[in-house]
C-alpha positions as CSV (number, residue, x, y, z in Angstrom):
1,X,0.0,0.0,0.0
2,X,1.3,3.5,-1.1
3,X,1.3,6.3,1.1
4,X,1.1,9.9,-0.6
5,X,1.5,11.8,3.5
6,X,4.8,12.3,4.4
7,X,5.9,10.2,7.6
8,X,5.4,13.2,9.7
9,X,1.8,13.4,8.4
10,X,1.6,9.8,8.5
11,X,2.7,9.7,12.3
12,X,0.4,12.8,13.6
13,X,-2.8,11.0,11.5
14,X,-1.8,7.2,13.2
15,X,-1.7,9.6,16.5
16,X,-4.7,11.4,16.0
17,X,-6.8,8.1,15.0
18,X,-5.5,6.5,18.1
19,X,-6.6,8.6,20.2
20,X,-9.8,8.8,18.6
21,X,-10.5,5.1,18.9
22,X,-9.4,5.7,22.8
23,X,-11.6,8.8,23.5
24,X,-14.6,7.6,21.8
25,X,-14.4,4.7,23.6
26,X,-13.9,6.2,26.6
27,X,-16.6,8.6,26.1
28,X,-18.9,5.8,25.3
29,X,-18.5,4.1,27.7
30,X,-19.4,7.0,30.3
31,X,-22.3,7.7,28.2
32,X,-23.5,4.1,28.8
33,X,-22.0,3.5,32.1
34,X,-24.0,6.9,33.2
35,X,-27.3,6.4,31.4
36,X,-27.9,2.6,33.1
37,X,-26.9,4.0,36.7
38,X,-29.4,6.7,36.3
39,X,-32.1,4.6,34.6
40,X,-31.0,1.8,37.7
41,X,-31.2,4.0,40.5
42,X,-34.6,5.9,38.5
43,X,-36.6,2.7,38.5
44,X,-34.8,1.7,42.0
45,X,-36.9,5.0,43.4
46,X,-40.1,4.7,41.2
47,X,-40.5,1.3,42.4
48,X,-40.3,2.2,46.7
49,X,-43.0,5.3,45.4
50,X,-45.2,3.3,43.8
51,X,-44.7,0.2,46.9
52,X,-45.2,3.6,49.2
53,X,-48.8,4.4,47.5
54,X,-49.7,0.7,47.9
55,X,-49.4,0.3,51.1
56,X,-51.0,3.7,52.0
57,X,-54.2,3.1,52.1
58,X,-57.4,0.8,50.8
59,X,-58.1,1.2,47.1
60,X,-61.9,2.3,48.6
61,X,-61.0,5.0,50.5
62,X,-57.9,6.8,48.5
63,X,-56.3,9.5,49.9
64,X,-52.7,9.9,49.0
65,X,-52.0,11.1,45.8
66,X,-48.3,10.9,44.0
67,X,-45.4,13.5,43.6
68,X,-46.2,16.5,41.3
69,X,-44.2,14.9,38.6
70,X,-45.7,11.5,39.0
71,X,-49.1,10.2,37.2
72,X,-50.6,7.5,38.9
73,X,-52.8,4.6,37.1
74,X,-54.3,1.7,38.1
75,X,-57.0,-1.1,37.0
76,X,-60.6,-0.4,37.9
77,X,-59.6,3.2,38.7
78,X,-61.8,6.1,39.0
79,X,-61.1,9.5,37.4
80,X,-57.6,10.7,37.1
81,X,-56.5,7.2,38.4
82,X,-58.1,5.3,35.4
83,X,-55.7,3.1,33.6
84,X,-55.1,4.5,30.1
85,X,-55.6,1.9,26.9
86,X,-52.6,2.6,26.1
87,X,-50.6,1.6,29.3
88,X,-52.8,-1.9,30.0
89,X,-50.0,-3.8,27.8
90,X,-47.5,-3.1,30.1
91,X,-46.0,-6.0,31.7
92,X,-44.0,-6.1,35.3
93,X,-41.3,-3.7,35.7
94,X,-39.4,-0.8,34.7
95,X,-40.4,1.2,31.3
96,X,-39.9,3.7,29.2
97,X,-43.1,5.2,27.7
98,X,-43.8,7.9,25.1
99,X,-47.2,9.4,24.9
100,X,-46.9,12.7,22.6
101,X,-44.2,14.6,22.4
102,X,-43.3,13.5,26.3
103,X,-41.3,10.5,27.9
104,X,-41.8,8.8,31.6
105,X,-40.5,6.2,32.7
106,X,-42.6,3.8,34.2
107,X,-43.3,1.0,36.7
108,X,-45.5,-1.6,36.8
109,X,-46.8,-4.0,39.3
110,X,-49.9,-6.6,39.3
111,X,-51.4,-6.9,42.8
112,X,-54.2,-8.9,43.6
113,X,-55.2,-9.2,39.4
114,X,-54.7,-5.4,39.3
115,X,-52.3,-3.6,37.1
116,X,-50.8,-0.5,39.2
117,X,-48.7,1.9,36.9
118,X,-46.6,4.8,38.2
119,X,-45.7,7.5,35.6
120,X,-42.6,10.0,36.4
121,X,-41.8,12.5,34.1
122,X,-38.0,12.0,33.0
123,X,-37.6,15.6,31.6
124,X,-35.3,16.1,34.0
125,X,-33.6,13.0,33.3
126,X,-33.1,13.8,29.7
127,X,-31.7,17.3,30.5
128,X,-29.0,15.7,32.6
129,X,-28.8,13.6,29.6
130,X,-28.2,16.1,27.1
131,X,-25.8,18.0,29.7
132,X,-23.4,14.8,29.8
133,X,-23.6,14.1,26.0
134,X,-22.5,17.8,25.7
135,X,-19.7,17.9,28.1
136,X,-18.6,14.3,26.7
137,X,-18.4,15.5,23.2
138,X,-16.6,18.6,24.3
139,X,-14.1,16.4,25.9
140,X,-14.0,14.2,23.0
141,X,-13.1,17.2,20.6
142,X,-10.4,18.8,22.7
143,X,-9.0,15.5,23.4
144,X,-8.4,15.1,19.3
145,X,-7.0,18.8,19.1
146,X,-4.7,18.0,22.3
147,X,-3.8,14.4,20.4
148,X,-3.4,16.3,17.1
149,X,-1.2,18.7,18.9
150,X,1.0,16.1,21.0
151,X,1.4,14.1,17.0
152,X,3.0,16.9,15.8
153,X,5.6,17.8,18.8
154,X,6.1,14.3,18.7
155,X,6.6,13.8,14.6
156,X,8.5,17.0,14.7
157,X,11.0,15.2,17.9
158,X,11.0,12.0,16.1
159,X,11.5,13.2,12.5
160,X,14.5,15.9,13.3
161,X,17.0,13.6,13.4
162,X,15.7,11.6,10.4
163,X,15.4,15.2,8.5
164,X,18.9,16.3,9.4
165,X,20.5,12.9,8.1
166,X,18.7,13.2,4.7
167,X,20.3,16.9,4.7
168,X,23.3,15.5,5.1
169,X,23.1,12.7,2.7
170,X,21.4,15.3,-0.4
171,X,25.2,17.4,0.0
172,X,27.3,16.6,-2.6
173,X,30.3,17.1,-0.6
174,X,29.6,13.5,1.3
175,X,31.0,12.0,-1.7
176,X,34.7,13.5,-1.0
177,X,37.1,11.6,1.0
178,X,37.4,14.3,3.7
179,X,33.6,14.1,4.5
180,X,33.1,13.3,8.1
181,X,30.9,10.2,8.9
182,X,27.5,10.4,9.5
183,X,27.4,7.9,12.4
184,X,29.1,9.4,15.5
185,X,26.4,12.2,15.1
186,X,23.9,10.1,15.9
187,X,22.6,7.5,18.8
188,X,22.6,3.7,18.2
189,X,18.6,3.6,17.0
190,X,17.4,2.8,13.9
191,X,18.4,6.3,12.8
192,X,21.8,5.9,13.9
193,X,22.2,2.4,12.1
194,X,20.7,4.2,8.8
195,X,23.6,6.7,9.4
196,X,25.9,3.6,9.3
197,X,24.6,2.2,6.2
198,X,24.6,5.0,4.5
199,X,28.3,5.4,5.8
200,X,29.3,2.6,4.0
201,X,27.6,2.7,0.9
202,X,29.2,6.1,0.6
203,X,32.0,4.7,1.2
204,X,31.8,1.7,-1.2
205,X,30.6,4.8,-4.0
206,X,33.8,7.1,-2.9
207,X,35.7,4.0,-3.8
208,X,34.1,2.7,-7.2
209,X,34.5,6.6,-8.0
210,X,38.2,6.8,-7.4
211,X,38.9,3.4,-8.8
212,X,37.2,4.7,-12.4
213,X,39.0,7.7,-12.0
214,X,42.2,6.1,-11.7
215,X,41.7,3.6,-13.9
216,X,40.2,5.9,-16.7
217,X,43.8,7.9,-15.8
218,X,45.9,5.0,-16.4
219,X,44.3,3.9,-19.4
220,X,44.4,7.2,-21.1
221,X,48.3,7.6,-20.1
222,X,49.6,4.1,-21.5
223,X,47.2,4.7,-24.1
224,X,49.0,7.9,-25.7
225,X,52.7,6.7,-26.6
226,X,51.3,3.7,-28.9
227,X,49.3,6.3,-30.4
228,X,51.4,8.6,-30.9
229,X,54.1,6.0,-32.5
230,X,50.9,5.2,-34.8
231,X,50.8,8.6,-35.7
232,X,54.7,9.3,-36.6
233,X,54.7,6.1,-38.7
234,X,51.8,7.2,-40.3
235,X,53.6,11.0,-41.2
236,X,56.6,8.9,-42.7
237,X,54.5,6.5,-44.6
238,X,53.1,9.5,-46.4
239,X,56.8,10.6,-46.8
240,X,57.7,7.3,-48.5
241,X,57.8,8.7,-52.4
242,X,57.0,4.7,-53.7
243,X,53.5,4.9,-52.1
244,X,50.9,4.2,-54.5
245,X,47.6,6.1,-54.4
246,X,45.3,3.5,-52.8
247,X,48.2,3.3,-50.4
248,X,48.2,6.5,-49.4
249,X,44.2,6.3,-49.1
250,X,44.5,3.6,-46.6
251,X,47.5,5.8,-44.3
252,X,45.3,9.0,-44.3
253,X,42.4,7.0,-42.8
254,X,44.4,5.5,-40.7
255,X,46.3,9.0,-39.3
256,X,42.6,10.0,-39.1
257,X,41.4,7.5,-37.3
258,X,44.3,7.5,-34.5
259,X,43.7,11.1,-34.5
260,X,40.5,10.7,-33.3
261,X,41.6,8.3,-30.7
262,X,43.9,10.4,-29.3
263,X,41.3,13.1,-28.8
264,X,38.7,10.3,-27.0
265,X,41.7,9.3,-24.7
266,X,42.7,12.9,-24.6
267,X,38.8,13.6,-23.4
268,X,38.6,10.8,-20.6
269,X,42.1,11.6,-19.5
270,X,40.4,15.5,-18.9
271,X,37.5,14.2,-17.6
272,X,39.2,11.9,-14.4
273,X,41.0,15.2,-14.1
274,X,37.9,16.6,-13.5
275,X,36.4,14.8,-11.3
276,X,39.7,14.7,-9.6
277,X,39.5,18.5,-8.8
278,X,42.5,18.1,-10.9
279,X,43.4,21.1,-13.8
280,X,41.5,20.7,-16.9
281,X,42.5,22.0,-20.4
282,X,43.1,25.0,-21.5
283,X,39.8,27.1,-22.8
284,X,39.5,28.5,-26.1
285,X,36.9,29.7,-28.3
286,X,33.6,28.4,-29.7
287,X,34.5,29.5,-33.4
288,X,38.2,28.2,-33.1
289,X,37.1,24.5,-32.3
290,X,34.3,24.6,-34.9
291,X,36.8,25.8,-37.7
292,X,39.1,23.0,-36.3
293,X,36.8,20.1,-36.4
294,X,34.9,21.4,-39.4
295,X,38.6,21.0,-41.3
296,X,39.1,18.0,-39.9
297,X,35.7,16.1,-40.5
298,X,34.9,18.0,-44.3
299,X,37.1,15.0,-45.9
300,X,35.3,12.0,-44.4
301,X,31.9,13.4,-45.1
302,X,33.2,15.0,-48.7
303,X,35.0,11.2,-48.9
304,X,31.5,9.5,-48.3
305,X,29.9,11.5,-51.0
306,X,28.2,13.9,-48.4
307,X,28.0,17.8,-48.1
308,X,29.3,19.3,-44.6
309,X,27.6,23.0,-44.5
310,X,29.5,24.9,-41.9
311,X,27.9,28.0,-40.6
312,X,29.0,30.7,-37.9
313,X,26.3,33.7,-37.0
314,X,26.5,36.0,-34.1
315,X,29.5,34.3,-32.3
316,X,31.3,36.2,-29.7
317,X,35.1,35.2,-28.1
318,X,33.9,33.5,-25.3
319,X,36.3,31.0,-24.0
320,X,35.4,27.2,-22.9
321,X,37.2,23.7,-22.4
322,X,39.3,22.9,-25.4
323,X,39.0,19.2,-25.2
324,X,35.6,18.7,-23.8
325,X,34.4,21.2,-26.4
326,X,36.3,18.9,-29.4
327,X,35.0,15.5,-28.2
328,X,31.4,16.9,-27.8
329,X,31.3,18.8,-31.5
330,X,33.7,16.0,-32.6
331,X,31.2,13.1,-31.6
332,X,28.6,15.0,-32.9
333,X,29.6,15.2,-36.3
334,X,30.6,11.0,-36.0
335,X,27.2,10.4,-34.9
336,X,26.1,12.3,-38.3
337,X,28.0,11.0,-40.7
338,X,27.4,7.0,-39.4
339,X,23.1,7.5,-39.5
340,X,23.3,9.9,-42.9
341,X,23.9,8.0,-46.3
342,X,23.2,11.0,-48.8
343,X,22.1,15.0,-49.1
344,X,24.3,16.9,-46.8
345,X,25.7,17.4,-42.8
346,X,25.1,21.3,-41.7
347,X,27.3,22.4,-38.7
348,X,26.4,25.8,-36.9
349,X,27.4,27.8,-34.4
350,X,25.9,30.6,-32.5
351,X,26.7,32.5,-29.2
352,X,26.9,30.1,-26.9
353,X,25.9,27.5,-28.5
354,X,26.1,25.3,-31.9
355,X,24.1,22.9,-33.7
356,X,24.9,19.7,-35.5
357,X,21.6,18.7,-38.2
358,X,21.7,15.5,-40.4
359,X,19.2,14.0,-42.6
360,X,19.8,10.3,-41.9
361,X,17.3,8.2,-39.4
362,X,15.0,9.7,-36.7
363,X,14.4,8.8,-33.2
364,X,11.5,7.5,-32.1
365,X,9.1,9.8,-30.1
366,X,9.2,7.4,-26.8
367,X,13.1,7.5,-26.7
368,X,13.5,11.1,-27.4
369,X,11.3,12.2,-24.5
370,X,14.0,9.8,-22.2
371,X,16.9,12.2,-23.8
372,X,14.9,15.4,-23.2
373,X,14.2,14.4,-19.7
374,X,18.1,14.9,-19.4
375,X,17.9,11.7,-16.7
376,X,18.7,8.6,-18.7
377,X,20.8,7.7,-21.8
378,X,20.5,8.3,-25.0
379,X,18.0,7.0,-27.5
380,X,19.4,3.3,-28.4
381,X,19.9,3.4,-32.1
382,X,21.6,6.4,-31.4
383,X,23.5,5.2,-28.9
384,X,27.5,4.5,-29.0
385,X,30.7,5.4,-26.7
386,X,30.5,8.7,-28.7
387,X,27.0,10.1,-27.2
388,X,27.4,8.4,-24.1
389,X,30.2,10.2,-23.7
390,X,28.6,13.6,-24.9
391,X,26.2,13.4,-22.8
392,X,28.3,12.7,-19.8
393,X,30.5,15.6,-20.7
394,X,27.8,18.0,-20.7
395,X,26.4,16.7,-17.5
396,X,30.0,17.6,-16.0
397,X,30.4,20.9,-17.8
398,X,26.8,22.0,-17.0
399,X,26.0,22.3,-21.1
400,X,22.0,21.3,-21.8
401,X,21.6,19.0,-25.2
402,X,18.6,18.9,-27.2
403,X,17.2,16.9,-29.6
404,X,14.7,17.7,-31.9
405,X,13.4,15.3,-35.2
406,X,13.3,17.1,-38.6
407,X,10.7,16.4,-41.8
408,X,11.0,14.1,-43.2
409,X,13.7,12.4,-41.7
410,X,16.6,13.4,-39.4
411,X,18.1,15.0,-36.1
412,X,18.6,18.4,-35.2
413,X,21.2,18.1,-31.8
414,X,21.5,21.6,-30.1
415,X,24.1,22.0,-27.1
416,X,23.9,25.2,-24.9
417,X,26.6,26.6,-23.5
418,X,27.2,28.0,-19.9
419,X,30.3,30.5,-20.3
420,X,33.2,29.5,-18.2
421,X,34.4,32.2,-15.6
C-alpha cells in the first residue's frame, strides 16, 4: 500500500486516530456506564414510590396522591387514576413510555389481578442527559485537538533527526574523502544504524568513483605513446615517395582515425581530471574549435559522397574547455555521418551554442522524451561510446543537449553553452 502523507503526516494521522478510537471509547463508555446507573437507580426510586402508594391506604377510600411529577394509574380506577388503553399492555417492571411529544418512565406491578402503573416525568432525566452528552463530546473534541497537537511535537521530535540525516546525505560534498561520517552524530537507534549504512555505501561509492577515476587515468596515459608511435609512422609512410595512391588512401584513414583516438583518450584523461578536482585544459573559443573540427571532419563526409555545411552567426570570443568542447562537437559530427547515407551534414554555431543537423534516421518519439528528460541515456539506435560520452560531458560541464526530429527524416542536436568564468 502507497502512502502519498509524508511520515510526519503519517505519524500525527496514526496519532490522532489512536486517540480517537481511545476517546470515543472512553466517552462511550461514560455515556453508557452513566445512562444505566441513572435509569437503575430511576426505576430503584419509582418502584419504593409506587410500593409507598400501595401500602397507604385501601383502594376504597384513597387519599394519597403521588409526587407532582408522577401520574398515577391503576386497573378499575376512577377519574384521574383510570388506567389508560394505552398503558394496559405493560408487563411487570421498569419502562420507558412515550405518549406525545413526552417521555416517563414507568413502573409496573400486578397486585391482587390489578395492574398498578406509576408514571414520572423524566424531563429532568433527559436534561442531565443532554448535559453529559454535551460535556462528553466537548471532551472528546479537545482530546483530538490536544492528540493532534502532541502528534505533531512528537513527529517533529521523532523526525528531526531523520530530516537532518537526509540533509546531510542530499550534499554533494559527502562523496569527497574528507567528509566526516555520519554515524558518531547520531545514537545507536534505527536512525543511527541508517547513518551507518549510508556510511558505508558512501563509502563503497567514494571507492568505485576513485577506482574509475584512476583507472580511466591510467588507461588514457599508457594509451597515448602507442598512439602517438601510430601517428609518426603514419607521417613517414606518407613521406615514402614509392606509395601508390590507394596506399596513401588507406594511411590518411588510418592517421585520421588515431587522430580521433587520441582526442577520445585525450577527453577521458580530462575528464578523471575533473572529477579529480585536478586542472583541466586549456579554454578556447567556440569559433576556433568549430573551424578545427569542421577542417578536420569535411574530408570523411566529402569522402563519403556527403556535403558538410559549416555555418557561424553572431558568435562572440567566449572561452570554454578545449578538449571537452572537441570531443562533444567532434562526436557529434561522427554520430552524423554514421546515420546519414546522402544529401548533406550542416554544422552551426551561434553565441553560446552550436548545432549539428543530419538528414539520416529519426528517433523514435518514446526515446526522445528519455533524452529530453536529461535523466537517462540516450536514444538506443543512437547510442555508441561517442554520445554516451557527450552526454556525460555535458552533464560535467553543466552544457543542456537537445534533440529535436526534422521532416521528413533526421536529427537536429543543439548543445547550450554555460560560459566559463
Amino acid at each position: 500500500m502507497e502512502f502519498k502523507q509524508s511520515l510526519s503526516q503519517r505519524i500525527i494521522i496514526a496519532f490522532g486516530l489512536m486517540s480517537a478510537l481511545v476517546a470515543g471509547a472512553f466517552a462511550g463508555g461514560i455515556v453508557l456506564t452513566v445512562h444505566l446507573v441513572e435509569e437503575r437507580l430511576i426505576s430503584t426510586e419509582l418502584g419504593g414510590d409506587l410500593q409507598r402508594l400501595l401500602a397507604a391506604d385501601t383502594l376504597e377510600d384513597w387519599s394519597h396522591t403521588p409526587e407532582p411529577n408522577q401520574l398515577f394509574y391503576f386497573s378499575g380506577g376512577e377519574g384521574e387514576y383510570r388506567l389508560p388503553h394505552d398503558l394496559k399492555h405493560l408487563s411487570t417492571g421498569f419502562h420507558e413510555v412515550f405518549r406525545g411529544p413526552l417521555s416517563y418512565h414507568a413502573m409496573v406491578k400486578f397486585v391482587d389481578g390489578r395492574r398498578y402503573v406509576l408514571l414520572q416525568d423524566q424531563s429532568d432525566f433527559e436534561d442531565r442527559e443532554r448535559l453529559l452528552f454535551a460535556v462528553v463530546f466537548v471532551g472528546f473534541v479537545l482530546s483530538l485537538g490536544v492528540a493532534a497537537l502532541l502528534g505533531w511535537l512528537l513527529a517533529r521530535r521523532v523526525m528531526a533527526p531523520v530530516i537532518r540525516l537526509s540533509r546531510q546525505v542530499r550534499h554533494r560534498d559527502q562523496l569527497l574523502g574528507l567528509a566526516p561520517p555520519l554515524g558518531p552524530d547520531y545514537a545507536g537507534d534505527e536512525v543511527g544504524q541508517l547513518a551507518v549504512a549510508f556510511d558505508a555505501a558512501l563509502g563503497r561509492l567514494r571507492h568505485a568513483l576513485t577506482r574509475e577515476r584512476l583507472f580511466t587515468s591510467d588507461v588514457s596515459h599508457e594509451l597515448r605513446t602507442p598512439l602517438m608511435v601510430l601517428a609518426g609512422s603514419c607521417e613517414l609512410l606518407l613521406e615514402y615517395p614509392m606509395l601508390d595512391e590507394a596506399s596513401r588512401s588507406q594511411v590518411l584513414h588510418i592517421r585520421h582515425v588515431s587522430e580521433e583516438m587520441r582526442e577520445l583518450v585525450q577527453t577521458f584523461l580530462m575528464l578523471a581530471r575533473a572529477q579529480s578536482n585536478e586542472g583541466v585544459s586549456t579554454k578556447t573559443s567556440l569559433v576556433r574549435v568549430a573551424d578545427d573540427v569542421a577542417a578536420l571532419w569535411r574530408v570523411p563526409v566529402e569522402r563519403k559522397g556527403l556535403q558538410l555545411v559549416y555555418e557561424r552567426i553572431d558568435v562572440d570570443d567566449t572561452h570554454y574547455s578545449s578538449t571537452f568542447l572537441h570531443a562533444v562537437m567532434g562526436n557529434l559530427l561522427r554520430n552524423a555521418l554514421h546515420h546519414t547515407e546522402q544529401g548533406m551534414i550542416r554544422l552551426q554555431v551561434r553565441t553560446h551554442s552550436f548545432v549539428v543537423e543530419d538528414v539520416g534516421a529519426n528517433v523514435a518519439e518514446s526515446q526522445r522524451d528519455l533524452l529530453l528528460s536529461q535523466t537517462s541515456a540516450l536514444p538506443m539506435e543512437r547510442m555508441g561510446l561517442g554520445l554516451s560520452l557527450v552526454q556525460r560531458i555535458c552533464a560535467d560541464q553543466g552544457w543542456r543537449i537537445t534533440l529535436t526530429p526534422l521532416a521528413p527524416a533526421g536529427c537536429r542536436f543543439q548543445v547550450d553553452l554555460e560560459p566559463l568564468h
